[in-house]
Residue frames as qw, qx, qy, qz and C-alpha x, y, z in Angstrom:
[[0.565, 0.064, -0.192, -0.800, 35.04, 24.44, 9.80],
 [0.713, -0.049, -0.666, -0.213, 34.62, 20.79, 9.71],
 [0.244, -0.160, -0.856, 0.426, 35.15, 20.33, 13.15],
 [0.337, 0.065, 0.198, -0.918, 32.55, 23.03, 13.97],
 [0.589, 0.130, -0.334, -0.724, 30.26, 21.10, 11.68],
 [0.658, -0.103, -0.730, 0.153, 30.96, 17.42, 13.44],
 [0.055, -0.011, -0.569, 0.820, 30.22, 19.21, 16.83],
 [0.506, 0.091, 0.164, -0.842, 27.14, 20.80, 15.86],
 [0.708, 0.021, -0.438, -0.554, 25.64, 17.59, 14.27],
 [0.230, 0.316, -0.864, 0.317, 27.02, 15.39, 17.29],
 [0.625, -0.317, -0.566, -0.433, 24.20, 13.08, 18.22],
 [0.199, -0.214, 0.566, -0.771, 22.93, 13.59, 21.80],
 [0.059, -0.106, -0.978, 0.167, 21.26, 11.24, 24.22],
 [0.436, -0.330, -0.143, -0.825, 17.15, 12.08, 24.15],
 [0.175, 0.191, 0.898, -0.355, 14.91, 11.11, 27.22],
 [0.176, 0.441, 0.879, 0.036, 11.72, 10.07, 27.39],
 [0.188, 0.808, 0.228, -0.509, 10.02, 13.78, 27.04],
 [0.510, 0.832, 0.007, 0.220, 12.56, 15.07, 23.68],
 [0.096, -0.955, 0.280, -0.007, 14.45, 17.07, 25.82],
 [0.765, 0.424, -0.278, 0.396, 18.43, 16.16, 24.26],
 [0.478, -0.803, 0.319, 0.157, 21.56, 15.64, 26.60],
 [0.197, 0.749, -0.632, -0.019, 25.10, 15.28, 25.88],
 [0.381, 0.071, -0.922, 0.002, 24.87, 12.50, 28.14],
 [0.498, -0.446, -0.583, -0.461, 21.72, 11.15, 29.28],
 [0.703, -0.334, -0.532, 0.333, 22.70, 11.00, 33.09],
 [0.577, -0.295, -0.203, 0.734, 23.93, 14.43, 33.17],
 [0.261, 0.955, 0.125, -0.059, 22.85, 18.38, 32.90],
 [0.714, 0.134, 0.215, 0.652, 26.15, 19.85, 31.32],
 [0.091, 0.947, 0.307, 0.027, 26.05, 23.31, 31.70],
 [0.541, 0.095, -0.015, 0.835, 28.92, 26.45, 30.94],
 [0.235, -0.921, -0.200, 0.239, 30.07, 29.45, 32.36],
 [0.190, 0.892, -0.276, 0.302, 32.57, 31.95, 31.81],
 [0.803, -0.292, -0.278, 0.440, 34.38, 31.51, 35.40],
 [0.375, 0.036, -0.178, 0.909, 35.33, 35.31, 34.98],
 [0.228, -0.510, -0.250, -0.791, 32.36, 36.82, 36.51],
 [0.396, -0.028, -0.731, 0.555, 32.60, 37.40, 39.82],
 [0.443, -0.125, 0.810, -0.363, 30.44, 36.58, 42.21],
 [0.800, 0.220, -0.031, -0.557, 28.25, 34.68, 39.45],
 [0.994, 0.025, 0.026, 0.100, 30.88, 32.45, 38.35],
 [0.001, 0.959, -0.281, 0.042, 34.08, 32.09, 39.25],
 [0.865, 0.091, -0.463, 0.170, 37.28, 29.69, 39.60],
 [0.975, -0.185, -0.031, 0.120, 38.37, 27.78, 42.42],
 [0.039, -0.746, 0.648, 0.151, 42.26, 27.44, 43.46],
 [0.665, -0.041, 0.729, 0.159, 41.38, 23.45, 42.57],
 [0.043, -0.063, -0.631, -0.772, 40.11, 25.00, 38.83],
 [0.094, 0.493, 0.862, 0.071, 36.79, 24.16, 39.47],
 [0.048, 0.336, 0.071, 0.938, 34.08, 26.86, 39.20],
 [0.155, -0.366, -0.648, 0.650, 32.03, 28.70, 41.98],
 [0.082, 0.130, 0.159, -0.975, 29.39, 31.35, 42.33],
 [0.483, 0.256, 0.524, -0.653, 25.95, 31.91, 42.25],
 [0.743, 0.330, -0.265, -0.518, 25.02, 30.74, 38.57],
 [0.365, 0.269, -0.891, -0.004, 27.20, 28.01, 39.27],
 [0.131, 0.090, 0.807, -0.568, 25.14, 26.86, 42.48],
 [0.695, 0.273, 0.077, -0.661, 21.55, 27.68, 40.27],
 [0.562, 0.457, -0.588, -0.359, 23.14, 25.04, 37.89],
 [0.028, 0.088, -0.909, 0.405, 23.80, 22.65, 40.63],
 [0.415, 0.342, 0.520, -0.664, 20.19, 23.11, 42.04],
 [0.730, 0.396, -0.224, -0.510, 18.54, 23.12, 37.97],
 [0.454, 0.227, -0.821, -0.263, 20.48, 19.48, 37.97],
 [0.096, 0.076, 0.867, -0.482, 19.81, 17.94, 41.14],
 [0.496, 0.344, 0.242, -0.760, 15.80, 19.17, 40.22],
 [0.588, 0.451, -0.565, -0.362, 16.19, 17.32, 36.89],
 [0.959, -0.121, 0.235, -0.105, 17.55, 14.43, 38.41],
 [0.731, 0.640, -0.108, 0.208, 20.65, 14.47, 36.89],
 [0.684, -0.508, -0.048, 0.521, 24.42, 15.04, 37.89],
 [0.131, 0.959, -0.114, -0.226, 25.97, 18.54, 37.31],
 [0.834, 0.095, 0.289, 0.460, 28.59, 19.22, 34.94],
 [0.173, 0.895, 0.116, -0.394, 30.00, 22.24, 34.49],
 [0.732, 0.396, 0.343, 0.436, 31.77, 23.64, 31.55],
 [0.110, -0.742, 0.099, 0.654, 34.13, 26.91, 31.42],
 [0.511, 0.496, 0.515, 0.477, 33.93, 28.44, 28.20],
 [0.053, -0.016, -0.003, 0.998, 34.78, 32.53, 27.30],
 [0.305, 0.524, 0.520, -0.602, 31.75, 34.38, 28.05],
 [0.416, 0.471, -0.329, -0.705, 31.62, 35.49, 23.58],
 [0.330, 0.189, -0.851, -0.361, 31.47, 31.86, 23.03],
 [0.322, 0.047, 0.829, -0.454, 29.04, 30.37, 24.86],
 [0.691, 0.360, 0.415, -0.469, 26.19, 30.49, 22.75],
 [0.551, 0.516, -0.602, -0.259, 27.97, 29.33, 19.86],
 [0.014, -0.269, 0.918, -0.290, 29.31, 26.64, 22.32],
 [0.415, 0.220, 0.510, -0.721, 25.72, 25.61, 22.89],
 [0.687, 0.551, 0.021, -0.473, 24.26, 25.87, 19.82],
 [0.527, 0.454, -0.711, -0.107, 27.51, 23.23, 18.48],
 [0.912, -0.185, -0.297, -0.213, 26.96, 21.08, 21.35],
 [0.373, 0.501, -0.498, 0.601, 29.42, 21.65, 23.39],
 [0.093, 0.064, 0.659, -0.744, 27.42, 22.07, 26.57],
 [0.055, -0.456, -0.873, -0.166, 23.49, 21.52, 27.12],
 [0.092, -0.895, -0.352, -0.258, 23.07, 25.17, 28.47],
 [0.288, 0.467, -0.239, 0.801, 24.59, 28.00, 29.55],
 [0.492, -0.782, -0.382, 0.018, 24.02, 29.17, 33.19],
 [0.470, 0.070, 0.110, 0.873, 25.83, 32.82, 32.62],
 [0.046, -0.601, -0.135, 0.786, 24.16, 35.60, 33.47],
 [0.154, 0.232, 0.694, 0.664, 22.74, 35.77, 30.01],
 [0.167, 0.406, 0.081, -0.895, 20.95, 39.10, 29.39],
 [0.507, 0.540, 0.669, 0.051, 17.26, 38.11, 27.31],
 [0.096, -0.489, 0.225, 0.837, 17.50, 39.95, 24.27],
 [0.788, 0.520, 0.136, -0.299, 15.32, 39.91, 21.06],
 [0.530, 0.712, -0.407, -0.214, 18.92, 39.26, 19.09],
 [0.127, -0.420, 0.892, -0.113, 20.25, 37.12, 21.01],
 [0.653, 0.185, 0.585, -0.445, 16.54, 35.03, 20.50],
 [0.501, 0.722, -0.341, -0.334, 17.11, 34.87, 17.45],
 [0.370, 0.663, -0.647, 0.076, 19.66, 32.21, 18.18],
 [0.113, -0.108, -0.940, 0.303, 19.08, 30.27, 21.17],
 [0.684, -0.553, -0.421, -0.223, 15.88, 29.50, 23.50],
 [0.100, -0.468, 0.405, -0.779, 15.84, 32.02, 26.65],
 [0.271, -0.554, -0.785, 0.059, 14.00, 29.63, 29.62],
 [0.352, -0.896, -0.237, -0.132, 12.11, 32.19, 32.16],
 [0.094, 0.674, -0.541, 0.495, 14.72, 34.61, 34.01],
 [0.782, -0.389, -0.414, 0.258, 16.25, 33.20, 37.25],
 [0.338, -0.594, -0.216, 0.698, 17.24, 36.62, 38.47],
 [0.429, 0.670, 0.511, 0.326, 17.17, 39.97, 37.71],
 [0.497, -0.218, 0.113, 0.832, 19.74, 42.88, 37.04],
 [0.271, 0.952, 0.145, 0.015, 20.36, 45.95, 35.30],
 [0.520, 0.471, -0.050, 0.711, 23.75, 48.15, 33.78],
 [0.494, -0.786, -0.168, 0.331, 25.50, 50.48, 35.93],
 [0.453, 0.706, -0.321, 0.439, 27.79, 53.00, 34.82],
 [0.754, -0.552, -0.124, 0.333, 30.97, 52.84, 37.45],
 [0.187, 0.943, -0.098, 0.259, 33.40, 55.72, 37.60],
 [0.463, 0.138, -0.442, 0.756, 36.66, 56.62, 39.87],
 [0.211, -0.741, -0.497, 0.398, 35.25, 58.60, 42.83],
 [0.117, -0.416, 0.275, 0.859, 37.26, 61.88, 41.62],
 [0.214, 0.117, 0.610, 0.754, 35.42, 61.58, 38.35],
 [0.424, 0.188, 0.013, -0.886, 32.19, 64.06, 37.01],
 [0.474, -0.089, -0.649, -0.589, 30.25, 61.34, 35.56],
 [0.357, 0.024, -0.033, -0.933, 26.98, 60.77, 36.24],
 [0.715, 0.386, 0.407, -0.417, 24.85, 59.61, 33.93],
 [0.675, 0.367, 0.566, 0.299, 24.65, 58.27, 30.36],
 [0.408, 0.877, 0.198, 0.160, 24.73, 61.67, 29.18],
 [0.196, -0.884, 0.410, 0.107, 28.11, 62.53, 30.46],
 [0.767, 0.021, 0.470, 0.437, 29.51, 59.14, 28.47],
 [0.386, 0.919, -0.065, 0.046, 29.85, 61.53, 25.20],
 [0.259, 0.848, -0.382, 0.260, 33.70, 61.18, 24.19],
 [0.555, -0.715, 0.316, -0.285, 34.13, 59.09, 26.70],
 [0.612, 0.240, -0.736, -0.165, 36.10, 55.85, 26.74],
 [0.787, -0.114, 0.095, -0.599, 33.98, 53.31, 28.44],
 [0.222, 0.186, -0.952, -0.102, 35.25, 49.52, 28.87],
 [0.744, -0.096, 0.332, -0.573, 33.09, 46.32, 29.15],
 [0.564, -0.240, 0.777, 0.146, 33.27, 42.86, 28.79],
 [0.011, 0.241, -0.706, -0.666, 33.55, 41.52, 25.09],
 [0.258, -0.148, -0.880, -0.371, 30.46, 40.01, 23.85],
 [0.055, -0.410, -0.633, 0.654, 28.34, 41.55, 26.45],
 [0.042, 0.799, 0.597, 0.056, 24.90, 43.32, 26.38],
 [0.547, -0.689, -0.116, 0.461, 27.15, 45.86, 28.42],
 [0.148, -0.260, 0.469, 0.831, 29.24, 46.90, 25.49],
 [0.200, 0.624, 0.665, 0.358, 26.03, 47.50, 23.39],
 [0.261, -0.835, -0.458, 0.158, 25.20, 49.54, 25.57],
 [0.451, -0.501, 0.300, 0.676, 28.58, 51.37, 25.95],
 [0.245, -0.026, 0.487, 0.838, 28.56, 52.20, 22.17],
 [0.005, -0.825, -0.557, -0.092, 24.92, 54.19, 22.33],
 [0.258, -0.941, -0.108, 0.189, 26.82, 56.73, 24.23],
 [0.185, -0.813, 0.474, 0.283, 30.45, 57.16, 23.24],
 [0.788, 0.468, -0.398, 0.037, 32.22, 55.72, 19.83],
 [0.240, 0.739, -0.591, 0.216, 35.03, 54.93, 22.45],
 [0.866, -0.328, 0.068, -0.371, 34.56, 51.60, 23.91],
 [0.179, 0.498, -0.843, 0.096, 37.19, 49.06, 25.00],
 [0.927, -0.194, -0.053, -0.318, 36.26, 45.51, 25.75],
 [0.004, 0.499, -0.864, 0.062, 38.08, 43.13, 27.87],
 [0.476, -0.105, -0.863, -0.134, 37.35, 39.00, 28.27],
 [0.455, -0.425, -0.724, 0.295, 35.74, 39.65, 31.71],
 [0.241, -0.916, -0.101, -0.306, 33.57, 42.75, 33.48],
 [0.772, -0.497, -0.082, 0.389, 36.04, 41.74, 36.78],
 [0.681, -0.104, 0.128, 0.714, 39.24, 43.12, 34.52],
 [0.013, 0.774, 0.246, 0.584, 36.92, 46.01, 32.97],
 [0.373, -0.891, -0.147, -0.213, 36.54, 47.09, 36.39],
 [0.673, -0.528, 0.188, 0.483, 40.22, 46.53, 38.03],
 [0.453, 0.397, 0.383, 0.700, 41.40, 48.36, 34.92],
 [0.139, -0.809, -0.260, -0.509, 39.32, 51.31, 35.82],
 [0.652, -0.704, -0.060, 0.274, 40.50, 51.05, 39.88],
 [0.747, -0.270, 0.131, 0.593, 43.93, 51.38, 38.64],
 [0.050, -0.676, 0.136, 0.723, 43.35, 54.65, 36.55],
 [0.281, 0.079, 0.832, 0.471, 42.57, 53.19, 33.09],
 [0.032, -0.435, -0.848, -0.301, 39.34, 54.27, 31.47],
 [0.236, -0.314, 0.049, -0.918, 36.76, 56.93, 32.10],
 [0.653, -0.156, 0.618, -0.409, 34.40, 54.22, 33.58],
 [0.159, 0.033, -0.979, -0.122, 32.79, 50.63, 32.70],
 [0.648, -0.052, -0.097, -0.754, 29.76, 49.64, 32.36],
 [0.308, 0.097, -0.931, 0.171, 28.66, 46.16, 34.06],
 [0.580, -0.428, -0.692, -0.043, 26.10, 44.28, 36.27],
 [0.284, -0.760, 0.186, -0.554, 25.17, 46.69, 39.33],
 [0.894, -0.418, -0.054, -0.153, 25.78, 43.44, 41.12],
 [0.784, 0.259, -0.053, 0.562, 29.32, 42.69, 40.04],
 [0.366, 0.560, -0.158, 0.726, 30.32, 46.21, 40.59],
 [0.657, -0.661, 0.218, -0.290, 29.04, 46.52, 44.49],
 [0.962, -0.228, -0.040, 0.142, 30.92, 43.15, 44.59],
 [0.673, 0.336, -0.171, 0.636, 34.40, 44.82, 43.57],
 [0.179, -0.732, 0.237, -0.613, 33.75, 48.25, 45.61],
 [0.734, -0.620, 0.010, -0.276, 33.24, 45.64, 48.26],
 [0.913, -0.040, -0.018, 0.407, 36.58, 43.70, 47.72],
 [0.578, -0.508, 0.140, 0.624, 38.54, 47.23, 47.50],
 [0.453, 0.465, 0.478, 0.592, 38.31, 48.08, 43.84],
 [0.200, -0.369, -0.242, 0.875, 38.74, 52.06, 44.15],
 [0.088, -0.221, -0.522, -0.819, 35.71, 52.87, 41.98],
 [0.372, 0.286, 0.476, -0.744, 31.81, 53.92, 42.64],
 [0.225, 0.516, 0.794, 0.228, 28.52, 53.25, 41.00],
 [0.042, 0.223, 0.013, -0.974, 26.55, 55.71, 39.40],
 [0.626, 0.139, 0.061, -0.764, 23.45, 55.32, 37.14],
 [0.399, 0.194, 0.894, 0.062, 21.66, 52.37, 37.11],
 [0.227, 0.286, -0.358, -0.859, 20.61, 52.92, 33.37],
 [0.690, 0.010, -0.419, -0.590, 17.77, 50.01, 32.91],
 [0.750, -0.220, 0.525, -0.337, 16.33, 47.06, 34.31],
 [0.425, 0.439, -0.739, -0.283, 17.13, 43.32, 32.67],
 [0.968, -0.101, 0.162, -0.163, 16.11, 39.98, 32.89],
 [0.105, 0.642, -0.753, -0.100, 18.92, 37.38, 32.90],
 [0.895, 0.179, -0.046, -0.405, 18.20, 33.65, 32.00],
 [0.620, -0.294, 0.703, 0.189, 19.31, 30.15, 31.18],
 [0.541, 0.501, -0.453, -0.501, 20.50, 29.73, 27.41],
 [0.751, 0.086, 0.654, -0.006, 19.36, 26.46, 25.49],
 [0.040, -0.064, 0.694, 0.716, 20.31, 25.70, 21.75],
 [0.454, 0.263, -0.141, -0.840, 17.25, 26.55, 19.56],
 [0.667, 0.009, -0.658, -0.349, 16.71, 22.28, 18.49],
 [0.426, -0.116, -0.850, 0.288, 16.13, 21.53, 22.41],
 [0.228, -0.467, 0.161, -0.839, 13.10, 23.47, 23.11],
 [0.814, -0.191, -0.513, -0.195, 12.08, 20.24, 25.41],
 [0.672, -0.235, -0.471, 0.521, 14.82, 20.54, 27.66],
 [0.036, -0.375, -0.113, -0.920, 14.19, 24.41, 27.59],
 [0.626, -0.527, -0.164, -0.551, 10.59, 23.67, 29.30],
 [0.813, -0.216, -0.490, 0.231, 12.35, 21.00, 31.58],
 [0.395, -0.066, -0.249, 0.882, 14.75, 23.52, 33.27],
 [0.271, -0.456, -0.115, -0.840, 11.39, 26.27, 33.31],
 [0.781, -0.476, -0.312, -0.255, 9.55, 23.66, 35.33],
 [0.677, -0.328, -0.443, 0.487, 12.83, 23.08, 37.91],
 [0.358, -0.052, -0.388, 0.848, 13.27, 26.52, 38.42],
 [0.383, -0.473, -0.121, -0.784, 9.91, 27.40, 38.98],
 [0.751, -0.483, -0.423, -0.154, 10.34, 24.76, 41.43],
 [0.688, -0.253, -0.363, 0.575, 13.12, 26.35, 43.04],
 [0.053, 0.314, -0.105, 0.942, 11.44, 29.31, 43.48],
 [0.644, -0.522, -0.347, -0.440, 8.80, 28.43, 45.01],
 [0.812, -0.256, -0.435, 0.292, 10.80, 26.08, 47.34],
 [0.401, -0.894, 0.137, 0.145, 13.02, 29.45, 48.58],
 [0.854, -0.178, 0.312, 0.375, 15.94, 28.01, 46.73],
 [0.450, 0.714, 0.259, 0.470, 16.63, 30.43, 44.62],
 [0.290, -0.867, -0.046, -0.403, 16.33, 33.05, 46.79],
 [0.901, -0.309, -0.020, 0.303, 18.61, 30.94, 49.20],
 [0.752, 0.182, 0.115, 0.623, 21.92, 31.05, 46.75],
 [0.134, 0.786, 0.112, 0.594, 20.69, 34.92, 45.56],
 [0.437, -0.884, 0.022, -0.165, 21.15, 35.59, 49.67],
 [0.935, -0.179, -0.009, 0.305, 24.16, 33.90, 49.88],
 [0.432, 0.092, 0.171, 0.881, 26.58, 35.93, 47.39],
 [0.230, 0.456, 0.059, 0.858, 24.86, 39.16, 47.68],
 [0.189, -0.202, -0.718, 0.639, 22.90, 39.52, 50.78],
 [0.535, 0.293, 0.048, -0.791, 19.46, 40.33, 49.01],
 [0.634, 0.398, 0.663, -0.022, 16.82, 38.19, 46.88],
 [0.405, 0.422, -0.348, -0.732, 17.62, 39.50, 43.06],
 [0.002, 0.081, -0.878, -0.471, 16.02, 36.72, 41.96],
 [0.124, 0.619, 0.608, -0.482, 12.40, 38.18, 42.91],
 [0.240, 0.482, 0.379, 0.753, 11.07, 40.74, 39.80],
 [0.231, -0.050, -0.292, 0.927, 11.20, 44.04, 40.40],
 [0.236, 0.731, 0.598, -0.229, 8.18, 46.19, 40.88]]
């Protein structure tokens, strides 16, 4: 408890606008690392993938040098909100509860849930979860979902293992990022998509006493959408623009 409480009061460097850093020179930002292709690790440790490269691009825009931070994907906004990192650049799903807690900037891409199955298997749709048992990653939007339909939900530390868990004959399916789960069908994973069950916005998370650096990081990645940069990285790992809103 006390360290929690020396973390969260740990006095950070303010520029000239408000907007608080860890250190004044540097954007400091965390990921999971188990969310493949968004963020992922390196055989040096380091981490890769497309939020990691937005985070790169939201410092370099800032003026600042990147820092990333790996942190489970259930802790992050706690991790945040104690000062641990200056933002999260994770695939964070906007939610009214999760607002509640941090400061959501504007989305920098946009997603949606997928139920994923075994080819061999009868499901569907959302209405064929009933009874089912459903995995998804712990602390995810993903398992919310998952427990609308079926009291039987398993959660693991990472969609990646939800879904290799399911290849191997585990689980009735898994629910996860339509993006994530093309990416595994594409690496071999023996599994299919089925319904894409909603649309989502996915953002950059800021602690709730730095809405300064909140507008700072709106204003670079509205300049790196404009510029094509966005749209760049998004073409890289998945060979489309999801960082365009849908119609």
């Amino acid at each position: 408890m006390l360290v929690v409480l020396l973390s969260a009061c740990a006095k950070k460097d303010e520029l000239p606008d408000g907007a608080k850093l860890i250190h004044k020179d540097t954007f400091t930002f965390a990921a999971s690392g188990e969310f493949k292709p968004f963020s992922y690790v390196k055989d040096d440790l380091t981490m890769t993938g497309f939020d990691i490269e937005v985070g790169n691009a939201i410092a370099k825009e800032l003026g600042l040098k990147p820092v990333q931070k790996r942190m489970k994907f259930k802790g992050l906004v706690e991790g945040i909100n104690t000062g641990r990192a200056d933002a999260a650049v994770a695939s964070h799903t906007v939610t009214p509860q999760r607002s509640k807690h941090v400061i959501f900037t504007t989305p920098y891409y946009y997603s949606g849930p997928q139920i994923f199955t075994r080819p061999d298997s009868a499901i569907k749709t959302v209405k064929d979860l009933s009874g089912k048992e459903v995995a998804a990653a712990k602390g995810s939007t993903y398992a919310d979902i998952a427990s609308k339909y079926t009291k039987n939900v398993k959660v693991y530390d990472s969609d990646i293992t939800a879904l290799k868990a399911l290849s191997e004959g585990r689980h009735d399916a898994v629910i996860t990022d339509f993006v994530t789960g093309k990416t595994a069908i594409k690496e071999g994973y023996k599994i299919t998509g089925r319904q894409l069950i909603e649309r989502s916005e996915q953002a950059v998370v800021v602690a709730k006493d730095n809405p300064k650096l909140a507008k700072d990081i709106n204003r670079a990645l509205e300049k790196l959408r404009k510029d094509g940069t966005l749209a760049r990285i998004s073409k890289k790992y998945f060979g489309e623009d999801i960082t365009k809103k849908p119609n």
